[in-house]
ZAMARGU-4260 file (C-alpha; in steps of 0.2 Angstrom, whole numbers, plus 5000, padded with zeros to 4 digits):
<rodrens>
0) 5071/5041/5234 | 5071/5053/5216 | 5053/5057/5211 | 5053/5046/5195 | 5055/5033/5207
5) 5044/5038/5219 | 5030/5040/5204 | 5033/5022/5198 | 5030/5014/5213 | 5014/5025/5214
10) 5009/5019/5199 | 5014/5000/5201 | 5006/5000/5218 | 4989/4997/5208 | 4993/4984/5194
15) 4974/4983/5189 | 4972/5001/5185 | 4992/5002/5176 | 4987/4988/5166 | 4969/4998/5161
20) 4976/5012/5157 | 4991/5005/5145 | 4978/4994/5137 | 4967/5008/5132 | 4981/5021/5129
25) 4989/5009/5117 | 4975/5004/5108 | 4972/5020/5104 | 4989/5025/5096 | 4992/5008/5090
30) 4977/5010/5080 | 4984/5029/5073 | 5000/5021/5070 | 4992/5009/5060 | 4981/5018/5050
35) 4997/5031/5048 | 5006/5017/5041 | 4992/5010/5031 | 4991/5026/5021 | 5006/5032/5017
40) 5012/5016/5009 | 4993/5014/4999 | 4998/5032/4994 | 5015/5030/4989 | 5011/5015/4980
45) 4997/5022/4969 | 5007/5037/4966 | 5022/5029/4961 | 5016/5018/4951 | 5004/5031/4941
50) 5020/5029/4930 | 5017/5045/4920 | 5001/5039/4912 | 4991/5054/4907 | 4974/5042/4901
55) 4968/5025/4899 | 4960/5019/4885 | 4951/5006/4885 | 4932/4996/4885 | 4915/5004/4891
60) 4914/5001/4910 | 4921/5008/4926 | 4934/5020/4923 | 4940/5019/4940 | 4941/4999/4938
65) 4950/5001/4921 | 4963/5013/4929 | 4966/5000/4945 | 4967/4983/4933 | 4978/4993/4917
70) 4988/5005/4929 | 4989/4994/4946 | 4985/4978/4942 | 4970/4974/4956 | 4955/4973/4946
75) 4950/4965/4933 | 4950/4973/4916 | 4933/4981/4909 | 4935/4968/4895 | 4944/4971/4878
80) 4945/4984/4864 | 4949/4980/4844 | 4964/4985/4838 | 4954/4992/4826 | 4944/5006/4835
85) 4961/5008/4845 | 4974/5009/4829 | 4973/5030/4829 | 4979/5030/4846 | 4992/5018/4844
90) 5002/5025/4827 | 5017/5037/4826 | 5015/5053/4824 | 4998/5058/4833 | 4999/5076/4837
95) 4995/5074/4855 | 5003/5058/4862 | 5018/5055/4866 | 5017/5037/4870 | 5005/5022/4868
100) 5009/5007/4875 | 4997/4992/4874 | 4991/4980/4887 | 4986/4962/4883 | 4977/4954/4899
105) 4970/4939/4905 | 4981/4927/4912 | 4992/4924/4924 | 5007/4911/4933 | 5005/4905/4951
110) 4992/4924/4955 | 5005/4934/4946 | 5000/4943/4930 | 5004/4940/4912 | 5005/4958/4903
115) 5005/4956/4883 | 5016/4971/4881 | 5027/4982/4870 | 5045/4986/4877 | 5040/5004/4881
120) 5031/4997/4895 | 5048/4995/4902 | 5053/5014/4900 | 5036/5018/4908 | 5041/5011/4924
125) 5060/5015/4922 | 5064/4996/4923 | 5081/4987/4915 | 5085/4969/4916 | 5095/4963/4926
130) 5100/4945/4919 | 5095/4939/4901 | 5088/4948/4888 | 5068/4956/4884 | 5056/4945/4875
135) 5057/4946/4857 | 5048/4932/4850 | 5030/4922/4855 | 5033/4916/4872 | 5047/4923/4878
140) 5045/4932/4895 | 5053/4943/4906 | 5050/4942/4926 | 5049/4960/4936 | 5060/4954/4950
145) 5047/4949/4965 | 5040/4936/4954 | 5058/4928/4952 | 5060/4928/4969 | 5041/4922/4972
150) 5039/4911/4961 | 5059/4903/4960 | 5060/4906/4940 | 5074/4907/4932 | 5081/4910/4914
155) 5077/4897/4905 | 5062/4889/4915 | 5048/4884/4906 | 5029/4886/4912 | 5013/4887/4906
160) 5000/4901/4911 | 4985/4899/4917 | 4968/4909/4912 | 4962/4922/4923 | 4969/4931/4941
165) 4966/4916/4953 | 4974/4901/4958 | 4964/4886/4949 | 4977/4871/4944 | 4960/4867/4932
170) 4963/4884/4921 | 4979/4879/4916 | 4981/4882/4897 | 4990/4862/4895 | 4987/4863/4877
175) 4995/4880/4873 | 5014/4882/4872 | 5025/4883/4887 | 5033/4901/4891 | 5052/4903/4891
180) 5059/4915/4903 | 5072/4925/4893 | 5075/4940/4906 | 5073/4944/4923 | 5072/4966/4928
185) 5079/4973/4943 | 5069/4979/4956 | 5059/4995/4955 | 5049/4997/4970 | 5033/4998/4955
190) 5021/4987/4951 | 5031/4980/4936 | 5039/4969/4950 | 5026/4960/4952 | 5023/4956/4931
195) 5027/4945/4920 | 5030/4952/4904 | 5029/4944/4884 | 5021/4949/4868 | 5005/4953/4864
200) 5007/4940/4852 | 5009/4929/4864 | 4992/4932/4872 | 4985/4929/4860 | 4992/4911/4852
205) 4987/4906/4872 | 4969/4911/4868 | 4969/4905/4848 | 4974/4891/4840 | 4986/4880/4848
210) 4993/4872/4832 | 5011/4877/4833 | 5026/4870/4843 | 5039/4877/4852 | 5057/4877/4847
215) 5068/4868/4858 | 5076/4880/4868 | 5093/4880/4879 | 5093/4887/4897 | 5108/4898/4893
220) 5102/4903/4874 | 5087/4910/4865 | 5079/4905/4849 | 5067/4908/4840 | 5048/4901/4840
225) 5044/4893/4826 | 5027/4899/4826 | 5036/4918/4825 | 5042/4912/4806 | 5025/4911/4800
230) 5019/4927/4807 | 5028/4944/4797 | 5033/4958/4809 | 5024/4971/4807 | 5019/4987/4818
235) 5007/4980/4833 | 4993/4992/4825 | 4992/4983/4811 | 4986/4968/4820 | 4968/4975/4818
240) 4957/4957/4818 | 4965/4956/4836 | 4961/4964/4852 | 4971/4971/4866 | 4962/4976/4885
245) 4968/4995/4885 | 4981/5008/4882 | 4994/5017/4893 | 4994/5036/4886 | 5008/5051/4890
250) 5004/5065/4881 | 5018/5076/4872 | 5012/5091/4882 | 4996/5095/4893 | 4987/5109/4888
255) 4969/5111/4880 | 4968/5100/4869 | 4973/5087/4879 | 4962/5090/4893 | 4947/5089/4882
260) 4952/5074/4871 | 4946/5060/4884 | 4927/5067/4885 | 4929/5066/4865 | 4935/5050/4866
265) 4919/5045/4879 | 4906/5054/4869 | 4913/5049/4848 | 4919/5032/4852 | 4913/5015/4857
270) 4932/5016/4868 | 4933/5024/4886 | 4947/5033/4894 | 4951/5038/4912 | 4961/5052/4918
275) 4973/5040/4929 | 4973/5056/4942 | 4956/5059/4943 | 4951/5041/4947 | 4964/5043/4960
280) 4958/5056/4970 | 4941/5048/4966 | 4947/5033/4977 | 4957/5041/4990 | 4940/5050/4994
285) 4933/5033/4994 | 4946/5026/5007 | 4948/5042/5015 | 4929/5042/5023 | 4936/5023/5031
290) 4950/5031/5037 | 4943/5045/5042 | 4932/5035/5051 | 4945/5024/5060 | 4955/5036/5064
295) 4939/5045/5076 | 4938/5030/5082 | 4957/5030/5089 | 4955/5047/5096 | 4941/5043/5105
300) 4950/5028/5114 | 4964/5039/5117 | 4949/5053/5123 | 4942/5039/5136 | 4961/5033/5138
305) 4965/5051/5147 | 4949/5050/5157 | 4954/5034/5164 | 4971/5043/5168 | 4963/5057/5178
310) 4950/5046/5186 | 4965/5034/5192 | 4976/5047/5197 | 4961/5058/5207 | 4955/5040/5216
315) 4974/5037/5220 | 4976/5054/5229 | 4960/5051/5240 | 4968/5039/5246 | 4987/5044/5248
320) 4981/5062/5255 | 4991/5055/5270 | 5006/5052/5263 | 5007/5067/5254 | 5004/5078/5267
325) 5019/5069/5278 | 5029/5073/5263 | 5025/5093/5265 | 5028/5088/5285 | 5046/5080/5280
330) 5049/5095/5268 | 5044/5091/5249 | 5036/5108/5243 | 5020/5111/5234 | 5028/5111/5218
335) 5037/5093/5220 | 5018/5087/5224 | 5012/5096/5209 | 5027/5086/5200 | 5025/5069/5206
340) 5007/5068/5200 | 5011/5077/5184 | 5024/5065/5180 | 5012/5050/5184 | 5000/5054/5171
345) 5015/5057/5160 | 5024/5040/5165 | 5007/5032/5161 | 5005/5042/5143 | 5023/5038/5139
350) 5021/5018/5143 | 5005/5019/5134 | 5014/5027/5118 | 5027/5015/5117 | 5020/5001/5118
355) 5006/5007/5108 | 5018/5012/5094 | 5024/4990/5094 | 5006/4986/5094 | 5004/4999/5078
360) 5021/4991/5069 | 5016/4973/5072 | 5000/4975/5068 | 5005/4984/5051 | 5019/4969/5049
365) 5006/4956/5052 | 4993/4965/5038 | 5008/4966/5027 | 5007/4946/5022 | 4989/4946/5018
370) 4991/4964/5009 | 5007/4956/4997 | 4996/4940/4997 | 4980/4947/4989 | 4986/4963/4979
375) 5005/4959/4975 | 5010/4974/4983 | 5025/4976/4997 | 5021/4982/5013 | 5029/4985/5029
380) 5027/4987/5048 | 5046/4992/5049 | 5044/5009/5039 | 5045/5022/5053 | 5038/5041/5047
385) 5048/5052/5059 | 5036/5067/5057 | 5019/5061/5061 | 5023/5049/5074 | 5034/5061/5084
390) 5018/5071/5082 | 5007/5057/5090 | 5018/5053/5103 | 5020/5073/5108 | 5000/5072/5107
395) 5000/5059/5118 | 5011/5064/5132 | 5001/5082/5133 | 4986/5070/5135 | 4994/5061/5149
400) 4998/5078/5155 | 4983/5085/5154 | 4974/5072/5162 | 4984/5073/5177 | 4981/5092/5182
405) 4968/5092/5190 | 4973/5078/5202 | 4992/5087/5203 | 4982/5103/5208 | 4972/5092/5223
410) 4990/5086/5229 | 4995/5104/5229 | 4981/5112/5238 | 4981/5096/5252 | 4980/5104/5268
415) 4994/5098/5281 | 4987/5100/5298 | 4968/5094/5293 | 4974/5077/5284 | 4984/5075/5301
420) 4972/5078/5309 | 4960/5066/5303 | 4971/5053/5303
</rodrens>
Protein backbone atom coordinates (compact mmCIF):
# COMPACT_ATOMS: atom_id res chain seq x y z
CA UNK A 1 0.00 0.00 0.00
CA UNK A 2 1.67 3.62 -1.38
CA UNK A 3 1.61 6.29 1.32
CA UNK A 4 -1.12 8.44 -0.38
CA UNK A 5 -3.19 5.67 0.08
CA UNK A 6 -2.23 4.76 3.39
CA UNK A 7 -2.78 8.69 4.40
CA UNK A 8 -6.34 8.63 2.92
CA UNK A 9 -7.48 5.87 4.74
CA UNK A 10 -5.95 7.70 7.78
CA UNK A 11 -7.83 10.46 7.28
CA UNK A 12 -11.26 8.60 6.29
CA UNK A 13 -10.86 6.50 9.37
CA UNK A 14 -12.45 9.45 11.30
CA UNK A 15 -15.42 10.94 9.15
CA UNK A 16 -16.52 13.50 11.93
CA UNK A 17 -13.18 15.19 12.12
CA UNK A 18 -12.64 14.97 7.88
CA UNK A 19 -15.89 16.58 7.55
CA UNK A 20 -14.79 19.46 10.25
CA UNK A 21 -11.96 20.21 8.86
CA UNK A 22 -13.09 20.57 5.13
CA UNK A 23 -16.09 22.56 6.36
CA UNK A 24 -13.91 25.05 8.13
CA UNK A 25 -10.91 24.96 5.57
CA UNK A 26 -13.47 25.72 2.83
CA UNK A 27 -15.28 28.46 4.35
CA UNK A 28 -12.37 30.04 4.81
CA UNK A 29 -11.05 30.24 1.24
CA UNK A 30 -14.54 30.07 -0.20
CA UNK A 31 -14.97 33.44 1.53
CA UNK A 32 -11.36 34.81 -0.04
CA UNK A 33 -12.40 33.61 -3.36
CA UNK A 34 -15.40 35.35 -2.94
CA UNK A 35 -14.35 38.61 -1.91
CA UNK A 36 -11.36 38.16 -4.67
CA UNK A 37 -13.97 37.87 -7.14
CA UNK A 38 -16.20 40.52 -5.84
CA UNK A 39 -13.49 43.02 -6.35
CA UNK A 40 -11.89 42.62 -9.26
CA UNK A 41 -15.13 42.64 -11.31
CA UNK A 42 -16.52 46.12 -8.89
CA UNK A 43 -13.13 47.44 -10.05
CA UNK A 44 -12.95 46.66 -13.58
CA UNK A 45 -16.29 47.88 -13.80
CA UNK A 46 -15.85 51.30 -12.31
CA UNK A 47 -12.81 51.63 -14.08
CA UNK A 48 -13.88 50.84 -17.40
CA UNK A 49 -16.58 52.57 -17.39
CA UNK A 50 -14.98 56.03 -16.05
CA UNK A 51 -15.05 56.27 -19.94
CA UNK A 52 -12.49 59.11 -20.12
CA UNK A 53 -14.51 61.64 -18.23
CA UNK A 54 -12.26 64.08 -16.64
CA UNK A 55 -15.32 66.09 -14.46
CA UNK A 56 -19.00 66.11 -13.82
CA UNK A 57 -20.82 68.99 -13.80
CA UNK A 58 -23.76 69.14 -12.44
CA UNK A 59 -26.25 70.25 -9.16
CA UNK A 60 -25.13 71.10 -5.61
CA UNK A 61 -25.23 67.86 -3.70
CA UNK A 62 -22.97 64.64 -3.30
CA UNK A 63 -20.23 64.70 -5.61
CA UNK A 64 -19.65 61.30 -5.10
CA UNK A 65 -23.50 60.48 -5.68
CA UNK A 66 -23.45 62.82 -8.93
CA UNK A 67 -20.37 60.85 -10.22
CA UNK A 68 -22.17 57.04 -9.56
CA UNK A 69 -25.79 58.26 -11.04
CA UNK A 70 -24.10 60.41 -14.40
CA UNK A 71 -21.07 58.15 -14.75
CA UNK A 72 -22.51 54.57 -13.62
CA UNK A 73 -25.91 54.75 -13.53
CA UNK A 74 -26.63 53.56 -9.65
CA UNK A 75 -27.81 56.46 -7.94
CA UNK A 76 -30.04 58.99 -8.35
CA UNK A 77 -29.04 62.15 -9.84
CA UNK A 78 -28.40 65.31 -7.48
CA UNK A 79 -31.26 66.93 -9.19
CA UNK A 80 -30.99 69.20 -12.42
CA UNK A 81 -28.98 72.15 -13.78
CA UNK A 82 -30.27 75.02 -16.34
CA UNK A 83 -28.91 74.94 -19.53
CA UNK A 84 -28.40 78.39 -18.87
CA UNK A 85 -25.83 78.40 -15.99
CA UNK A 86 -24.44 75.21 -17.95
CA UNK A 87 -24.25 76.84 -21.72
CA UNK A 88 -20.17 77.92 -21.30
CA UNK A 89 -19.43 74.48 -20.75
CA UNK A 90 -21.42 73.06 -23.38
CA UNK A 91 -20.21 75.57 -26.66
CA UNK A 92 -17.48 74.84 -29.12
CA UNK A 93 -14.52 76.34 -28.68
CA UNK A 94 -13.82 76.38 -24.83
CA UNK A 95 -10.14 76.47 -24.27
CA UNK A 96 -10.12 73.68 -21.92
CA UNK A 97 -12.50 70.95 -23.01
CA UNK A 98 -12.46 68.85 -25.15
CA UNK A 99 -15.92 67.31 -25.08
CA UNK A 100 -19.33 67.98 -23.28
CA UNK A 101 -21.79 65.63 -23.54
CA UNK A 102 -25.18 66.34 -21.75
CA UNK A 103 -27.26 63.94 -19.71
CA UNK A 104 -31.03 64.19 -19.43
CA UNK A 105 -32.28 61.88 -16.42
CA UNK A 106 -35.31 60.60 -14.88
CA UNK A 107 -36.88 57.97 -16.52
CA UNK A 108 -36.64 54.66 -17.27
CA UNK A 109 -38.30 51.26 -19.24
CA UNK A 110 -38.86 48.02 -17.24
CA UNK A 111 -35.55 49.33 -14.38
CA UNK A 112 -33.44 50.31 -17.39
CA UNK A 113 -32.47 53.91 -17.68
CA UNK A 114 -33.55 56.57 -20.34
CA UNK A 115 -30.35 58.86 -20.95
CA UNK A 116 -31.43 62.10 -22.92
CA UNK A 117 -28.24 62.43 -24.77
CA UNK A 118 -26.05 63.72 -27.58
CA UNK A 119 -24.37 61.30 -29.97
CA UNK A 120 -20.99 61.79 -28.39
CA UNK A 121 -22.25 59.90 -25.71
CA UNK A 122 -21.66 56.96 -28.05
CA UNK A 123 -17.94 57.90 -28.77
CA UNK A 124 -17.51 58.17 -25.06
CA UNK A 125 -18.12 54.54 -24.54
CA UNK A 126 -16.73 53.56 -27.99
CA UNK A 127 -20.13 52.08 -28.78
CA UNK A 128 -21.53 51.48 -32.67
CA UNK A 129 -24.77 50.09 -33.65
CA UNK A 130 -25.20 47.19 -34.50
CA UNK A 131 -28.84 47.06 -36.47
CA UNK A 132 -30.90 50.35 -37.30
CA UNK A 133 -29.78 53.61 -37.22
CA UNK A 134 -29.06 56.43 -33.93
CA UNK A 135 -31.96 58.45 -32.76
CA UNK A 136 -32.50 61.57 -34.73
CA UNK A 137 -35.67 62.87 -33.92
CA UNK A 138 -38.07 63.08 -30.50
CA UNK A 139 -38.65 59.77 -29.47
CA UNK A 140 -36.48 57.77 -31.26
CA UNK A 141 -34.31 55.45 -29.16
CA UNK A 142 -31.44 53.33 -29.46
CA UNK A 143 -31.03 50.19 -27.03
CA UNK A 144 -27.29 49.32 -25.45
CA UNK A 145 -27.52 45.61 -26.27
CA UNK A 146 -28.30 43.99 -22.69
CA UNK A 147 -31.57 45.94 -22.69
CA UNK A 148 -32.56 44.23 -26.09
CA UNK A 149 -31.74 41.14 -24.81
CA UNK A 150 -33.48 41.99 -21.29
CA UNK A 151 -36.16 43.40 -22.24
CA UNK A 152 -36.98 41.58 -26.04
CA UNK A 153 -37.15 44.99 -28.05
CA UNK A 154 -36.57 45.29 -31.24
CA UNK A 155 -36.43 47.93 -34.09
CA UNK A 156 -39.45 49.08 -34.38
CA UNK A 157 -41.25 48.28 -31.02
CA UNK A 158 -42.95 51.00 -29.34
CA UNK A 159 -43.15 51.69 -25.60
CA UNK A 160 -43.76 54.14 -23.17
CA UNK A 161 -41.31 55.15 -20.36
CA UNK A 162 -42.07 55.29 -17.00
CA UNK A 163 -40.98 58.22 -14.48
CA UNK A 164 -38.28 57.44 -12.07
CA UNK A 165 -35.60 54.22 -11.54
CA UNK A 166 -38.21 51.62 -10.03
CA UNK A 167 -40.56 49.35 -11.23
CA UNK A 168 -44.08 51.07 -10.65
CA UNK A 169 -46.73 50.03 -13.64
CA UNK A 170 -48.51 53.47 -11.78
CA UNK A 171 -45.48 55.84 -13.00
CA UNK A 172 -46.02 55.00 -16.47
CA UNK A 173 -46.18 58.32 -18.48
CA UNK A 174 -49.76 56.90 -20.70
CA UNK A 175 -50.40 60.31 -21.70
CA UNK A 176 -46.85 61.25 -23.25
CA UNK A 177 -45.89 59.68 -26.72
CA UNK A 178 -44.64 56.24 -27.17
CA UNK A 179 -40.87 55.68 -27.97
CA UNK A 180 -39.68 54.17 -31.22
CA UNK A 181 -36.79 51.91 -31.15
CA UNK A 182 -34.57 53.05 -34.24
CA UNK A 183 -31.14 51.31 -33.26
CA UNK A 184 -29.84 48.64 -31.26
CA UNK A 185 -25.55 49.09 -30.23
CA UNK A 186 -23.21 46.09 -29.99
CA UNK A 187 -22.15 45.06 -27.00
CA UNK A 188 -19.29 46.86 -24.91
CA UNK A 189 -18.88 45.29 -21.86
CA UNK A 190 -19.77 49.31 -20.23
CA UNK A 191 -22.54 50.49 -18.81
CA UNK A 192 -23.95 51.84 -22.06
CA UNK A 193 -25.42 48.32 -22.40
CA UNK A 194 -27.38 48.60 -19.94
CA UNK A 195 -29.13 52.31 -21.47
CA UNK A 196 -31.55 53.38 -23.50
CA UNK A 197 -30.49 56.24 -25.46
CA UNK A 198 -32.88 59.25 -27.18
CA UNK A 199 -32.75 63.08 -27.31
CA UNK A 200 -32.63 65.25 -24.77
CA UNK A 201 -35.58 66.53 -26.42
CA UNK A 202 -37.20 63.91 -25.82
CA UNK A 203 -37.04 64.04 -21.94
CA UNK A 204 -38.34 66.59 -21.97
CA UNK A 205 -41.64 66.44 -24.30
CA UNK A 206 -42.19 63.21 -21.47
CA UNK A 207 -42.00 65.86 -18.64
CA UNK A 208 -43.95 68.91 -20.71
CA UNK A 209 -46.67 69.26 -22.51
CA UNK A 210 -48.07 66.23 -24.14
CA UNK A 211 -49.98 67.95 -26.90
CA UNK A 212 -48.28 66.53 -29.96
CA UNK A 213 -48.71 63.14 -31.68
CA UNK A 214 -46.64 60.76 -33.00
CA UNK A 215 -46.22 59.93 -36.77
CA UNK A 216 -47.16 56.64 -37.77
CA UNK A 217 -44.14 54.79 -37.94
CA UNK A 218 -43.18 51.46 -39.95
CA UNK A 219 -41.09 48.65 -38.18
CA UNK A 220 -38.59 48.57 -41.05
CA UNK A 221 -38.44 52.58 -41.70
CA UNK A 222 -38.05 55.74 -39.68
CA UNK A 223 -39.72 58.96 -39.97
CA UNK A 224 -39.99 61.80 -38.54
CA UNK A 225 -42.13 63.07 -35.28
CA UNK A 226 -44.21 65.58 -36.19
CA UNK A 227 -43.67 67.40 -32.98
CA UNK A 228 -39.80 67.64 -34.35
CA UNK A 229 -41.36 69.97 -37.39
CA UNK A 230 -42.47 72.44 -34.97
CA UNK A 231 -39.20 72.56 -33.03
CA UNK A 232 -36.01 74.50 -35.26
CA UNK A 233 -32.81 72.53 -34.70
CA UNK A 234 -30.61 74.40 -33.12
CA UNK A 235 -27.33 73.68 -31.01
CA UNK A 236 -28.61 71.86 -27.64
CA UNK A 237 -27.06 74.96 -25.75
CA UNK A 238 -29.31 77.11 -27.07
CA UNK A 239 -32.05 75.43 -25.30
CA UNK A 240 -31.45 77.55 -22.28
CA UNK A 241 -35.40 77.75 -20.56
CA UNK A 242 -34.57 73.94 -20.35
CA UNK A 243 -32.67 71.84 -17.94
CA UNK A 244 -30.41 68.83 -18.30
CA UNK A 245 -29.11 66.67 -14.91
CA UNK A 246 -25.24 67.05 -15.57
CA UNK A 247 -22.37 67.03 -17.96
CA UNK A 248 -19.75 64.51 -19.10
CA UNK A 249 -16.32 66.46 -19.43
CA UNK A 250 -12.86 65.41 -21.30
CA UNK A 251 -10.45 68.04 -21.16
CA UNK A 252 -8.17 68.80 -24.32
CA UNK A 253 -5.09 68.26 -22.14
CA UNK A 254 -4.53 68.02 -18.09
CA UNK A 255 -2.35 70.50 -16.86
CA UNK A 256 -2.99 73.38 -14.45
CA UNK A 257 -5.50 74.91 -15.48
CA UNK A 258 -7.53 72.19 -15.55
CA UNK A 259 -6.78 70.75 -12.26
CA UNK A 260 -7.88 74.00 -10.70
CA UNK A 261 -11.07 74.69 -12.97
CA UNK A 262 -13.59 72.39 -10.80
CA UNK A 263 -12.85 74.13 -7.18
CA UNK A 264 -13.59 77.33 -9.55
CA UNK A 265 -16.57 75.88 -10.71
CA UNK A 266 -17.56 74.89 -6.76
CA UNK A 267 -16.65 78.14 -5.41
CA UNK A 268 -18.12 80.96 -8.65
CA UNK A 269 -21.08 78.91 -9.59
CA UNK A 270 -24.28 77.75 -8.31
CA UNK A 271 -23.07 74.23 -10.57
CA UNK A 272 -20.94 71.42 -8.85
CA UNK A 273 -18.21 69.17 -10.49
CA UNK A 274 -16.52 66.09 -9.36
CA UNK A 275 -13.22 64.79 -10.45
CA UNK A 276 -14.77 61.17 -11.53
CA UNK A 277 -11.13 59.76 -10.25
CA UNK A 278 -11.22 61.30 -6.98
CA UNK A 279 -14.67 60.13 -6.09
CA UNK A 280 -13.49 56.76 -7.06
CA UNK A 281 -10.66 56.25 -4.83
CA UNK A 282 -13.12 57.97 -2.28
CA UNK A 283 -15.36 54.81 -2.66
CA UNK A 284 -12.95 52.08 -3.00
CA UNK A 285 -11.76 53.46 0.50
CA UNK A 286 -15.23 53.28 1.47
CA UNK A 287 -15.72 49.51 0.29
CA UNK A 288 -12.30 48.69 0.91
CA UNK A 289 -12.70 49.01 4.94
CA UNK A 290 -15.74 45.98 4.24
CA UNK A 291 -13.45 44.16 2.39
CA UNK A 292 -10.80 44.55 4.46
CA UNK A 293 -12.97 43.60 7.04
CA UNK A 294 -14.22 40.21 5.46
CA UNK A 295 -11.28 39.35 4.33
CA UNK A 296 -9.70 39.17 8.26
CA UNK A 297 -12.54 37.42 8.91
CA UNK A 298 -11.46 34.54 6.11
CA UNK A 299 -8.13 34.25 7.41
CA UNK A 300 -9.10 33.80 10.70
CA UNK A 301 -11.36 30.78 9.63
CA UNK A 302 -8.63 29.45 7.77
CA UNK A 303 -6.23 30.40 11.13
CA UNK A 304 -8.65 28.20 13.27
CA UNK A 305 -9.02 25.87 10.16
CA UNK A 306 -5.20 24.81 10.55
CA UNK A 307 -5.45 24.47 14.31
CA UNK A 308 -8.15 22.12 13.81
CA UNK A 309 -5.74 20.17 11.33
CA UNK A 310 -2.95 20.05 13.94
CA UNK A 311 -5.23 19.11 16.76
CA UNK A 312 -6.82 16.23 14.58
CA UNK A 313 -3.75 15.08 13.37
CA UNK A 314 -1.87 15.28 17.10
CA UNK A 315 -5.16 13.24 18.73
CA UNK A 316 -4.86 10.79 15.73
CA UNK A 317 -1.20 9.94 16.45
CA UNK A 318 -1.93 9.32 20.30
CA UNK A 319 -3.86 6.90 19.10
CA UNK A 320 -2.03 5.12 16.13
CA UNK A 321 1.54 5.23 18.12
CA UNK A 322 1.01 1.47 17.66
CA UNK A 323 0.73 1.20 14.38
CA UNK A 324 3.41 3.43 13.62
CA UNK A 325 5.89 2.01 15.43
CA UNK A 326 4.94 -1.67 13.76
CA UNK A 327 5.61 0.14 10.71
CA UNK A 328 9.46 1.22 11.90
CA UNK A 329 9.34 -2.81 13.17
CA UNK A 330 8.21 -3.79 9.46
CA UNK A 331 10.87 -1.32 7.90
CA UNK A 332 9.21 2.13 7.05
CA UNK A 333 11.94 4.77 8.04
CA UNK A 334 11.62 7.78 10.06
CA UNK A 335 11.37 9.94 7.08
CA UNK A 336 8.22 7.83 5.56
CA UNK A 337 6.46 8.62 9.11
CA UNK A 338 7.45 12.15 8.84
CA UNK A 339 5.74 11.94 5.19
CA UNK A 340 2.73 10.29 5.96
CA UNK A 341 1.58 12.71 8.45
CA UNK A 342 2.84 15.56 6.41
CA UNK A 343 0.99 14.51 3.60
CA UNK A 344 -2.21 14.29 5.76
CA UNK A 345 -2.41 17.70 6.74
CA UNK A 346 -1.56 18.52 3.01
CA UNK A 347 -4.38 15.93 1.72
CA UNK A 348 -6.67 17.69 4.27
CA UNK A 349 -5.62 21.51 2.98
CA UNK A 350 -5.86 20.47 -0.55
CA UNK A 351 -9.65 18.84 -0.18
CA UNK A 352 -10.22 22.04 1.75
CA UNK A 353 -9.05 24.26 -1.19
CA UNK A 354 -10.97 22.80 -3.73
CA UNK A 355 -13.79 22.55 -2.51
CA UNK A 356 -13.55 25.75 -1.09
CA UNK A 357 -12.60 27.49 -4.32
CA UNK A 358 -16.62 25.74 -5.66
CA UNK A 359 -18.05 27.12 -2.68
CA UNK A 360 -16.26 30.80 -3.62
CA UNK A 361 -17.39 30.45 -7.62
CA UNK A 362 -21.00 29.43 -6.66
CA UNK A 363 -21.42 31.60 -4.14
CA UNK A 364 -20.10 34.67 -6.58
CA UNK A 365 -22.55 33.02 -9.50
CA UNK A 366 -25.46 32.89 -7.17
CA UNK A 367 -24.69 36.89 -5.94
CA UNK A 368 -24.19 37.61 -9.65
CA UNK A 369 -28.31 37.60 -10.25
CA UNK A 370 -29.07 39.86 -7.52
CA UNK A 371 -25.99 42.15 -8.34
CA UNK A 372 -27.29 42.45 -12.50
CA UNK A 373 -30.88 42.51 -10.75
CA UNK A 374 -30.45 45.75 -8.61
CA UNK A 375 -27.34 47.74 -10.45
CA UNK A 376 -27.56 46.54 -14.12
CA UNK A 377 -24.22 45.40 -14.16
CA UNK A 378 -22.86 41.78 -15.40
CA UNK A 379 -21.28 39.57 -12.98
CA UNK A 380 -19.77 36.34 -12.81
CA UNK A 381 -18.87 33.32 -10.61
CA UNK A 382 -17.11 31.61 -13.88
CA UNK A 383 -14.17 34.42 -14.06
CA UNK A 384 -11.12 32.58 -12.74
CA UNK A 385 -7.96 35.18 -11.80
CA UNK A 386 -5.12 32.64 -12.18
CA UNK A 387 -2.55 34.87 -10.18
CA UNK A 388 -4.31 35.39 -6.91
CA UNK A 389 -5.98 32.21 -6.64
CA UNK A 390 -2.87 30.06 -7.27
CA UNK A 391 -1.55 32.26 -4.56
CA UNK A 392 -4.49 31.22 -2.18
CA UNK A 393 -4.34 27.86 -2.97
CA UNK A 394 -0.28 27.68 -2.49
CA UNK A 395 -1.22 29.64 1.01
CA UNK A 396 -3.38 27.00 1.80
CA UNK A 397 -1.42 24.02 1.18
CA UNK A 398 1.76 25.55 3.37
CA UNK A 399 -1.18 25.96 6.15
CA UNK A 400 -2.03 22.42 5.91
CA UNK A 401 1.64 21.89 5.98
CA UNK A 402 2.33 23.72 8.66
CA UNK A 403 -0.21 22.40 10.80
CA UNK A 404 1.01 19.05 10.34
CA UNK A 405 4.69 19.38 11.67
CA UNK A 406 4.49 19.16 14.69
CA UNK A 407 2.32 15.94 14.84
CA UNK A 408 4.91 14.54 11.76
CA UNK A 409 7.76 15.38 14.18
CA UNK A 410 5.86 13.15 17.10
CA UNK A 411 5.51 10.20 14.47
CA UNK A 412 9.17 10.50 13.90
CA UNK A 413 10.54 10.73 17.35
CA UNK A 414 7.99 7.55 18.46
CA UNK A 415 9.99 5.14 20.14
CA UNK A 416 9.86 1.51 18.89
CA UNK A 417 10.66 -0.75 21.84
CA UNK A 418 8.61 1.48 24.47
CA UNK A 419 5.25 1.58 22.32
CA UNK A 420 5.73 -2.28 22.14
CA UNK A 421 6.21 -2.46 25.12
CA UNK A 422 3.26 -0.84 26.45
CA UNK A 423 1.10 -2.61 24.25
Amino acid sequence: MNILTLSWKNLKNKPLNLLLNLVLFALGAGLIILLLLLNHQLDDQLRRNQAGVNMVIGAKGSPLQLVLSSLYHIDSPTGNIPIAKAKPFMRPGHPLIKTAVPLALGDSYEGFRIVGTSPDMLALYHASIAQGQPWQHPFEVVLGSGVARSTGLKLGSRFHSSHGFVLDDNLVHEDADAFLVTGILKQTGSVIDQLLLTSPQSVWEVHGDHGTETAPHDSTAVTHHEGAEAEPEKPLYEYEDKEITSLLIQFKNINAQTLSLPRNINENTDLMAANPAFELDRLFSLVGSGEKTLRAIAVIILIVSALSIFISLYASLKERRYELALMRVMGASPDKLTGLVMLEGLLLAAMGCVFGFMLGHIGMELLSGYLEKTYRYPFTGWLFLPGPELQLLGGGLLIGLIAAFIPSLQARLTDISETLAEN
